[in-house]
N, C-alpha and C positions, 0 to 999 in steps of 0.2 A: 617947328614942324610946319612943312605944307602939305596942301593936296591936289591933288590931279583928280579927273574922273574920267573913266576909261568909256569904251564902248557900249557895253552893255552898263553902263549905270553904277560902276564899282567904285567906290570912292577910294584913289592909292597916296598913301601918305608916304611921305617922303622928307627927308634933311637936303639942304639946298649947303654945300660950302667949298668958298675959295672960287676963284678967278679963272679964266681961262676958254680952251676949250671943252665944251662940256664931257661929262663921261658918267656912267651910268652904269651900277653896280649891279650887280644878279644876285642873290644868296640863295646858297646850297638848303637840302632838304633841315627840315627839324629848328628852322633860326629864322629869325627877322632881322631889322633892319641894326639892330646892336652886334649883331656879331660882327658887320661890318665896319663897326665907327674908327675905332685906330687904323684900320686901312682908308676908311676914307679923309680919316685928318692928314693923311699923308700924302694921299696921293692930290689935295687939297693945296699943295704948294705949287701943284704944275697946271691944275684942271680944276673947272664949276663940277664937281662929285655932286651925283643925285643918289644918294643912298636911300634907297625906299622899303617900305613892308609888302612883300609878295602879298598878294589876293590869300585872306585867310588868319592872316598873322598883323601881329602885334596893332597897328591903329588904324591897317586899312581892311575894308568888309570883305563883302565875295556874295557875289551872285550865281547862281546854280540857272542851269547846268553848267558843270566843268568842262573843259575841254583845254586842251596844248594851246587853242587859237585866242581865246580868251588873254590867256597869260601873255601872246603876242599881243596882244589890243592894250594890254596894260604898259608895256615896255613904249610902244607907241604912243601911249598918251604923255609919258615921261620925256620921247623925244620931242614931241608939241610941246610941251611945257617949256622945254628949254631952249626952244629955237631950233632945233636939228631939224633940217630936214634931206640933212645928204649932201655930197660933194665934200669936197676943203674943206666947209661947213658947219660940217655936220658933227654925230657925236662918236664916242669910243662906246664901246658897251662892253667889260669886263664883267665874266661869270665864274662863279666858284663852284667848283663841285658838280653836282645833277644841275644847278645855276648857270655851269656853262651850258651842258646840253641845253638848256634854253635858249640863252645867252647866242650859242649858234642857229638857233634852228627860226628866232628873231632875225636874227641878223639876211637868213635864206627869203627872208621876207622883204624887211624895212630896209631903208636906204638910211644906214651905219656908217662913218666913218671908216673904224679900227674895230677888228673884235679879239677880247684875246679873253683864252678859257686860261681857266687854271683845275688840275687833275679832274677833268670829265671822267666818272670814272665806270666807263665801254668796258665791257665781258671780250675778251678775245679770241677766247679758247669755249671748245665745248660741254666743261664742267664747270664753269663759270655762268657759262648762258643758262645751261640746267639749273643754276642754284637761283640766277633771277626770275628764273620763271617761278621756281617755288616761293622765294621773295612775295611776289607780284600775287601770288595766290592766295598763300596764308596772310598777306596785306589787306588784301580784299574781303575773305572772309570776318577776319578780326572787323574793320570796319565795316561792314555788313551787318554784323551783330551788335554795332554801335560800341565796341569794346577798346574803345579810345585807350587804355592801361595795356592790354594787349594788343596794339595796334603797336604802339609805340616800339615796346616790348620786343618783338620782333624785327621794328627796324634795326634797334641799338643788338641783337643781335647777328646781325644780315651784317652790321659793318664791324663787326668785332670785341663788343665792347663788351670785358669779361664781367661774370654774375653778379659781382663782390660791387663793381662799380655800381651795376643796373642798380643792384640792391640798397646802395648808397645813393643813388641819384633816388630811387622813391621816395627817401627820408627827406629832400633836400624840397625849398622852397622853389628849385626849378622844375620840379614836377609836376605841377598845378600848371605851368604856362607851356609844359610839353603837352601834356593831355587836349589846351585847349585847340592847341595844331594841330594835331595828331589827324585830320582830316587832310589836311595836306602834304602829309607824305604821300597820299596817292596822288599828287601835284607833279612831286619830282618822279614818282614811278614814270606817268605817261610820258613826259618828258625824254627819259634814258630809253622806253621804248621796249621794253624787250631787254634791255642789258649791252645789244650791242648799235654799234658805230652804224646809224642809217644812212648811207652811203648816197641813196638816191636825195637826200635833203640833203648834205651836206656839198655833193657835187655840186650842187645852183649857187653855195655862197661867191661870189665873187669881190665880198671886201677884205682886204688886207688883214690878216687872219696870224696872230701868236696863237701857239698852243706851249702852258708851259707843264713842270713836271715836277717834284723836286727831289733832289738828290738823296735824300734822307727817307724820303715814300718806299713805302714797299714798293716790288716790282711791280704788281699788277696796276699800280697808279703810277706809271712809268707806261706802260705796257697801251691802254686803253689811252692816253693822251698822245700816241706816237700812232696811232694808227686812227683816231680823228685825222692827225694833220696830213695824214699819207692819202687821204678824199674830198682832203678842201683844197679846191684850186689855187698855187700858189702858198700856200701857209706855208710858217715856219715851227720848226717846234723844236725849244732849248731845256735843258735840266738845271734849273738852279740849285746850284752846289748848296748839301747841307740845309736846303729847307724838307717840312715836314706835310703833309695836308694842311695844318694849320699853318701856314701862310706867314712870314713876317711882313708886318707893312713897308718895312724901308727897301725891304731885297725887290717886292712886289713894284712898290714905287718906281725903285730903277730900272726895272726889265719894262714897263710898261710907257715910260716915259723916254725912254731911248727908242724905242719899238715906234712910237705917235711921232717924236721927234724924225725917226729917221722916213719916216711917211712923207716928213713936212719938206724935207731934206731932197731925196728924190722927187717931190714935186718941181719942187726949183730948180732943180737942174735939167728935166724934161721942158720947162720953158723958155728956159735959154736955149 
């Protein structure tokens, strides 16, 4: 493990591995920097992976007040650490989940490489927006009340996860390190914004933009990463066959790695 320190004083820990050009991982609400490790061993054969622990989680702090900008200043310090600072250069910054909405909304900032989301998952419709707003309410309250059990609670209901599970995840030894997060799911709230696709941030990006999806997602994580890519300048946005939200590293590997390749690709033949 290493660490960075951000803007305000935040100290971000992070896994340094493999060779290349650098690239730099986002993780989705409710996980730190282990959810991403099999993806980062893999994609570890192409790129220097900075896999690190968002502000709040697992071995890096958090300084208050929060704010979206904050979490930019962290991503930033990770691209200092590495050498990025843009161009040919620079780094990839892949984001999972509400991590991509980060993941782009960084990118609308700092001077990125490559960015490619995977299932950002954008409201598109207007019973959708309705329910994140309720989301974002009873979120707020629950942690208001300091009810970190009911904070969580809610999220794992807002994304599906039926009663029998919750009920079994309380018993399980990963519930003591949900609860200590459970502040940071209002991280990824502000983030997503409201639920839907912030069109006026996302028109500024101007880096080389995947948006991917996968074929095995429900619709509505099809639906919200197709309508990112439809107000980033330029992006592309493909369905990889047969994957699920959770991600396989090797299929992830290939789309990301042919995607930075084919960047490298078109550069060179623009200078001939």
């Amino acid at each position: 493990m290493e660490t960075t320190t951000s803007a305000d004083g935040t100290t971000i820990a992070f896994d340094r591995l493999g060779t290349g050009t650098p690239l730099v991982l986002v993780a989705g609400a409710s996980s730190d920097r282990r959810i991403n490790a099999g993806r980062a061993e893999a994609l570890a054969r192409h790129f220097t992976v900075y896999n690190y622990d968002r502000r709040g989680r697992g071995d890096s702090t958090d300084t208050q007040p929060f704010a979206v900008d904050r979490e930019i200043e962290d991503i930033a310090a990770l691209l200092d650490a590495a050498g990025a600072t843009g161009g040919p250069g620079g780094a990839v910054v892949v984001g999972f989940s509400s991590g991509a909405a980060l993941a782009a909304r960084a990118a609308a900032q700092l001077p990125v490489r490559a960015l490619v989301m995977w299932e950002p998952p954008f409201a598109v419709d207007d019973a959708s927006l309705a329910r994140a707003r309720d989301y974002t309410a009873a979120l707020r309250a629950r942690l208001a009340a300091d009810d970190h059990d009911g904070a969580f609670e809610v999220f794992l209901r807002y994304v599906g996860t039926p009663d029998d599970a919750i009920a079994g995840m309380r018993q399980s030894p990963y519930w003591a390190g949900a609860l200590r997060i459970a502040p940071t799911l209002a991280y990824d709230d502000a983030a997503l914004a409201g639920g839907g696709v912030p069109a006026d941030v996302f028109a500024r990006i101007t880096t080389p933009t995947l948006v991917l999806a996968g074929g095995a997602s429900p619709a509505f994580l099809q639906a919200g990463p197709r309508a990112a890519a439809a107000v980033i300048p330029g992006a592309r946005f493909a369905i990889l066959d047969g994957q699920t939200h959770d991600v396989d590293p090797e299929a992830l590997t290939t789309a990301v790695h042919d995607f930075v390749a084919g960047l490298a690709s078109d550069s060179r033949t623009v200078a001939r």
